[in-house]
Residue, then its C-alpha position, 0 to 999 in steps of 0.5 A: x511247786x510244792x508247799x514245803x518249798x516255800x520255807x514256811x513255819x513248821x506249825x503252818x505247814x502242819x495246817x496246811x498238810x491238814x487242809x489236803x494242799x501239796x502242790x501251789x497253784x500258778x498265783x501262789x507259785x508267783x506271789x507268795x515269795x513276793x509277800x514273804x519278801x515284803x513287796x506290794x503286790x497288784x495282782x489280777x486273779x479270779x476266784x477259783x485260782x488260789x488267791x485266798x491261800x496266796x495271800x493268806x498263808x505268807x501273812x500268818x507266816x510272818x506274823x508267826x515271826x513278828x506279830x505285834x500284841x495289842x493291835x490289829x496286825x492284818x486288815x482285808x477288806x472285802x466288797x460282801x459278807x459272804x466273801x468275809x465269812x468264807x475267808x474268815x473260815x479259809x484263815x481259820x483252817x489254815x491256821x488251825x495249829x498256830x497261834x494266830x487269832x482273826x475275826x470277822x467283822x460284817x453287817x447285818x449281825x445283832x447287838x451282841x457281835x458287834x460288841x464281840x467285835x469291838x473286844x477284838x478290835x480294841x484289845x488287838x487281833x492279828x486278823x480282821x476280815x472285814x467289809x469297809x462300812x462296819x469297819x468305819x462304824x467301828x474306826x468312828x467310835x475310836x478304840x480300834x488299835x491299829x498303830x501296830x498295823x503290818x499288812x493292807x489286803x483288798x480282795x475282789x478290789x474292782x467288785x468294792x469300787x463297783x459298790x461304790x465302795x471307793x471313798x470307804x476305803x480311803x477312809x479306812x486308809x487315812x486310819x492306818x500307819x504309813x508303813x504297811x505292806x499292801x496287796x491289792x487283788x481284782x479279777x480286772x485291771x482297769x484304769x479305776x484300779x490302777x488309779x487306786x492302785x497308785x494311791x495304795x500301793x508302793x512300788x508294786x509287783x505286778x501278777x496276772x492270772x486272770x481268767x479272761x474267758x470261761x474254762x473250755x469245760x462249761x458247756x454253754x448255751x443260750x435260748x431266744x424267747x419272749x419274756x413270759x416263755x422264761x418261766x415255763x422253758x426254766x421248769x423244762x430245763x430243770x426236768x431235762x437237765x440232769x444237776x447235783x447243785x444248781x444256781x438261776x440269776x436274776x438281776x434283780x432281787x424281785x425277780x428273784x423272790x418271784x421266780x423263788x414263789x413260782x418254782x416252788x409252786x411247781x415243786x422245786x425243792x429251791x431257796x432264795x439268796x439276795x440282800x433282804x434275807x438276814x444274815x443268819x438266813x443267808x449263812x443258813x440257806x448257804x450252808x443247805x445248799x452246799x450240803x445238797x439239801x437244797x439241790x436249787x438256788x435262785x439267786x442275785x449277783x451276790x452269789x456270783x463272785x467268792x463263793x467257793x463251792x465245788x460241786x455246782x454243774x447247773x448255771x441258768x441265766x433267767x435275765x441276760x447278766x450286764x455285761x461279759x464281765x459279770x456273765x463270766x463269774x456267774x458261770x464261773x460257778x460251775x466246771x470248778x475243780x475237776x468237775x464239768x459244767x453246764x451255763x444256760x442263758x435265757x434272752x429276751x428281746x429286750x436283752x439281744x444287745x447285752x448279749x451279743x455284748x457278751x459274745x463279743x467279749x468270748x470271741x464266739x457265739x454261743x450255741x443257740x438251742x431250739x425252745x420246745x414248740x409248745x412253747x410257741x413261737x419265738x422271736x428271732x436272734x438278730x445280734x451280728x454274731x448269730x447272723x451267719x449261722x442257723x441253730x437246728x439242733x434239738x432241745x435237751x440236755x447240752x452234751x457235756x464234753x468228755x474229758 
């Protein structure tokens, strides 16, 4: 289906022609006449599938129709900062030839954003993308106008409640007026976002898109080792494994820090990313990392979900992510687009449970490769799914498959 199709404002369309888009994806194809329309929307979509756009480009159409001045008309909150400034960017580029205003509002800022933040909030905004705790600083001070609020939108809803984010959000809500239309998007659909749901939502349309499984075109593979042989098999891969960008997981943000000091000591030209950098050095190691001057990125789950970047073909698990669910958006960062990609995981002794887990969840075993012997020996995968088969194939790059 083809933009032009879906009627929207003339001055939009010329935006969304300047943004390069034609043709909708599967998501926007089903949910954006669903929100022209004014129904609630309860949608299960990952990142990488359009889900920005569809909920986006039918707000600002009808808020080019029917804003009301002096309030906020649009709310969407999301679970991290980046994911705010990423959509904030997305809305900004998309309406580049209307008159639509928005602002982010994040922590993490110093005293001079957030009083930029309160002029928007109290002399009215058509978007605010926000996360629920500076939000709440603001709603707490009392001038933030929202009488005139149309629009509720939740991205990445099951990472929010995950962080505990739960009675934030219906702290936000007791705030708003009672007739708004509202759109939940989560890459799940558990029971904790049904529940929400039915808070929220009123007489929703139901959408699904979700990626349950890894795109095919991720080369996967997993090496067994003990724990101190993870530093040396990473520098091997790194050495091995041809990358334009590539990220390393760690779970924790120490492990983080240490990995970062001893790769650079090993003369990677790599960068940290987790939650103890401010945010202007976040925004800055961000920005030279999608630009390819820092080609390595080591970082914590904060880079694993809402950070759209095209061109990552290396993801390296250095510790065994919680579960499935997490190992899949982790992945996910690479093989975007048109592109292929390679996802490496490292498993400890420790972790082989975690990961059969995950195994479990893909339905297959994933590809064990051999670690170089002078490495030294290493312990046996034990995990059921392995059990039947014995890996002889060679260290070095995984094959890519051809298209």
């Amino acid at each position: 289906m083809n933009f032009t199709e879906f009627g929207l404002d003339p001055a939009l369309m010329e935006s969304i022609e300047s943004t390069g888009y034609e043709v909708a994806t599967p998501i926007q194809e089903q949910v954006i006449p669903k929100i022209l329309a004014g129904r609630d929307i309860i949608a299960c979509a990952q990142t990488g599938t359009g889900k920005t756009a569809a909920f986006l480009l039918p707000i600002i159409h009808r808020l080019l129709q029917n804003s009301n001045d002096g309030q906020v008309n649009c709310i969407i909150l999301v679970p991290t900062r980046e994911l705010a400034i990423q959509i904030a960017q997305n809305l900004e580029g998309l309406s580049y030839f209307t008159s639509i205003s928005s602002i982010a509002v994040y922590g993490g800022n110093d005293g001079m954003n957030f009083a930029t933040e309160k002029n928007a909030l109290s002399k009215g905004v058509d978007f605010v993308v926000c996360t629920p705790g500076r939000l709440i600083a603001h709603l707490n001070m009392g001038y933030v106008k929202l009488a005139g609020l149309q629009y509720l939108v939740l991205d990445e809803a099951d990472r929010m409640l995950d962080m505990g984010f739960h009675d934030d959000i219906m702290k936000i809500i007791s705030h708003l007026p009672t007739k708004r239309q509202n759109l939940l998007f989560s890459a799940t659909m558990a029971e904790k976002i049904r529940s929400l749901a039915r808070k929220i939502l009123h007489n929703p349309e139901e959408v699904n898109i979700a990626i349950s499984k890894p795109p095919e075109k991720i080369v996967q593979e997993a090496y067994v080792v003990y724990e101190p042989q993870k530093l040396p098999l990473i520098q091997k891969i790194l050495r091995s494994v041809p990358y334009k960008l590539a990220i390393i997981f760690c779970s924790k943000k120490q492990n983080v820090k240490q990995l970062n000091r001893d790769l650079q000591r090993a003369r990677f030209n790599i960068a940290e990313m987790h939650s103890d950098l401010e945010q202007a050095e976040r925004e800055d190691v961000l920005l030279r990392f999608k630009s390819g001057r820092i080609p390595l990125l080591v970082a914590t789950d904060i880079m694993s979900r809402g950070i759209d970047i095209d061109n990552i073909d290396l993801v390296i698990n250095y510790d065994v992510p919680h579960d499935g669910e997490d190992y899949i958006h982790r992945i996910g960062r690479t093989a975007r687009a048109e592109s292929d990609g390679v996802a490496i995981t490292l498993i400890s002794e420790k972790e082989q449970r975690k990961f059969a887990a995950i195994e479990a969840l893909l339905g297959k075993p994933v590809r064990k490769g051999n670690v170089p012997e002078e490495l030294g020996p290493v312990p046996a995968y034990t995990a059921q799914h392995n059990a039947r088969k014995k890996s002889h194939r060679r260290f070095g790059p995984p094959q890519r498959r051809r298209p």
